[in-house]
ROTORVEX-747174 format. One line per 2 residues: number of its first residue (from 0); their letters; for each residue x, y, z of N, C-alpha, C, O. Coordinates in steps of 0.02 Angstrom, whole numbers, plus 50000, padded with zeros to 5 digits. Layout:
// ROTORVEX-747174
NUM> a> X/Y/Z/X/Y/Z/X/Y/Z/X/Y/Z | ...
// end
This chain:
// ROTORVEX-747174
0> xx> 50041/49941/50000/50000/50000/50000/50043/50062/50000/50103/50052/50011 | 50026/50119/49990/50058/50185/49979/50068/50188/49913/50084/50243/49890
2> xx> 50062/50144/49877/50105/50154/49806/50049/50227/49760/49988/50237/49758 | 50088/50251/49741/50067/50314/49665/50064/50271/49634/50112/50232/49635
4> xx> 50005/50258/49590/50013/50258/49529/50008/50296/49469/49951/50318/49475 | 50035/50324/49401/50011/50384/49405/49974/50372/49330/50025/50376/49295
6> xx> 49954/50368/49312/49900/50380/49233/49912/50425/49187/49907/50486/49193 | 49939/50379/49116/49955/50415/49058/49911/50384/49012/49903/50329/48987
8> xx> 49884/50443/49009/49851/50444/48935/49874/50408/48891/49935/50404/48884 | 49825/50371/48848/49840/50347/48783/49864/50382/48727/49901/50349/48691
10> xx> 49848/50475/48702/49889/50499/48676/49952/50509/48711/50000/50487/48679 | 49958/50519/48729/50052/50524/48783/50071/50474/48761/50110/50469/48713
12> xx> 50047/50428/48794/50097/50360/48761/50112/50351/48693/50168/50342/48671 | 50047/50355/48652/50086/50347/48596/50151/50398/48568/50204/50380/48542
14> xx> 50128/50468/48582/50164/50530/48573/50261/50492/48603/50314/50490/48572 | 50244/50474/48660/50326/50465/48657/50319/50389/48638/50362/50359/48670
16> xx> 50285/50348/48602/50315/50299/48569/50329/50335/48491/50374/50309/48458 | 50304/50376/48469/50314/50408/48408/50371/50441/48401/50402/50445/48348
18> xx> 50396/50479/48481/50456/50507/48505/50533/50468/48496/50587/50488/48475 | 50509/50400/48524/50573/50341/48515/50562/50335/48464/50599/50379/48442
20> xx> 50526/50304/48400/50532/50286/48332/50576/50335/48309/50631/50322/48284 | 50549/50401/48317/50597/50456/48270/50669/50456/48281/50713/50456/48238
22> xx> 50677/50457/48356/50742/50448/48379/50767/50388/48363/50828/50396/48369 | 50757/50333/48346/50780/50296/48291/50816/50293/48250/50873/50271/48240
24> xx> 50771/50323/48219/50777/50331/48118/50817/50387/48143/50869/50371/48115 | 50832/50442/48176/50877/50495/48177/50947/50479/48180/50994/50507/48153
26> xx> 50945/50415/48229/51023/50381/48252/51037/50346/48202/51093/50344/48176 | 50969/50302/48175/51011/50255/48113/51053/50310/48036/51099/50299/47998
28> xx> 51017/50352/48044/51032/50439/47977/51103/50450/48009/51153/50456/47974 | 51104/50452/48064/51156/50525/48092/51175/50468/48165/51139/50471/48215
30> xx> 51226/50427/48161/51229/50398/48207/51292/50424/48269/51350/50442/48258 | 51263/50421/48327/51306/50457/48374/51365/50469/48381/51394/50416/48369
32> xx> 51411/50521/48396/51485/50550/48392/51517/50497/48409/51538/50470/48358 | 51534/50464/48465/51552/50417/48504/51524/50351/48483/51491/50325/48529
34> xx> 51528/50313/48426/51492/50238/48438/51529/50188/48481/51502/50138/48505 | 51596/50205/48490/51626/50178/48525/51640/50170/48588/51676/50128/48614
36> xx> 51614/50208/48608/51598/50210/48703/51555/50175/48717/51568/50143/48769 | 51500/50162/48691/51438/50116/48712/51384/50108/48763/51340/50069/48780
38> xx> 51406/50157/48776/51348/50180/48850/51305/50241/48832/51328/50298/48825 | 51242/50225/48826/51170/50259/48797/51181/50334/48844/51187/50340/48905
40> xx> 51180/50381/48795/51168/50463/48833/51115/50451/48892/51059/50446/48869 | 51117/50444/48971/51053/50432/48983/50994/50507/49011/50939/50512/49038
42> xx> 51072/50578/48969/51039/50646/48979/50967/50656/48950/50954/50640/48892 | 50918/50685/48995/50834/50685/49008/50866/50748/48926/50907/50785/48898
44> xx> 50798/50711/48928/50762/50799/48853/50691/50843/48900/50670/50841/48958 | 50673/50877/48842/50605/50912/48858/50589/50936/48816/50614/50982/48784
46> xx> 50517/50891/48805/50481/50902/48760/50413/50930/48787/50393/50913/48842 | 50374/50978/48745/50330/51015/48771/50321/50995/48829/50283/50948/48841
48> xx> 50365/51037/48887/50393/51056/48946/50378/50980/48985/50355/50985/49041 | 50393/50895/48954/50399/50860/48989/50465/50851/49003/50504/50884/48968
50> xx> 50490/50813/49048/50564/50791/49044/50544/50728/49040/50494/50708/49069 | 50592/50678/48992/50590/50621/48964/50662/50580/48954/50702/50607/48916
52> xx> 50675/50538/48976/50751/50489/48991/50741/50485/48906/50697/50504/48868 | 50804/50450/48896/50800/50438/48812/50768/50369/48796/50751/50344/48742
54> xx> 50765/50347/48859/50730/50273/48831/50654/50290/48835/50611/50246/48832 | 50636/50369/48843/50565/50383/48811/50521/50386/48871/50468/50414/48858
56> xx> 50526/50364/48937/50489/50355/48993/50493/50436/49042/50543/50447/49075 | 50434/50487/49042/50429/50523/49080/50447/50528/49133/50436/50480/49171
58> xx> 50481/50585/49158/50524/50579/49204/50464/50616/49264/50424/50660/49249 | 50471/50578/49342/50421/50607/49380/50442/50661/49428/50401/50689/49463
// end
């Protein structure tokens, strides 16, 4: 008990599954400075004023 749970919309979700696809196809176009380090940027973005990890999951 105590747990938050917190409720995302079905547009949200898709919006940042649409978010990772692009970021995709952006890396597969233009692939990162460093391929050789191998450890995923795990610096947050913000997108219409969410903050978002790069693996696409809203940050709380």
């Amino acid at each position: 008990m105590g747990e938050v749970i917190q409720f995302i919309p079905k547009a949200e979700r898709e919006r940042l599954r649409l978010i990772r696809e692009a970021r995709a196809i952006y890396d597969s176009v233009f692939p990162p400075a460093d391929p050789a380090n191998g450890q995923p940027d795990s610096t947050p973005i913000v997108i219409n004023g969410t903050w978002i990890h790069r693996g696409g999951e809203p940050l709380s």
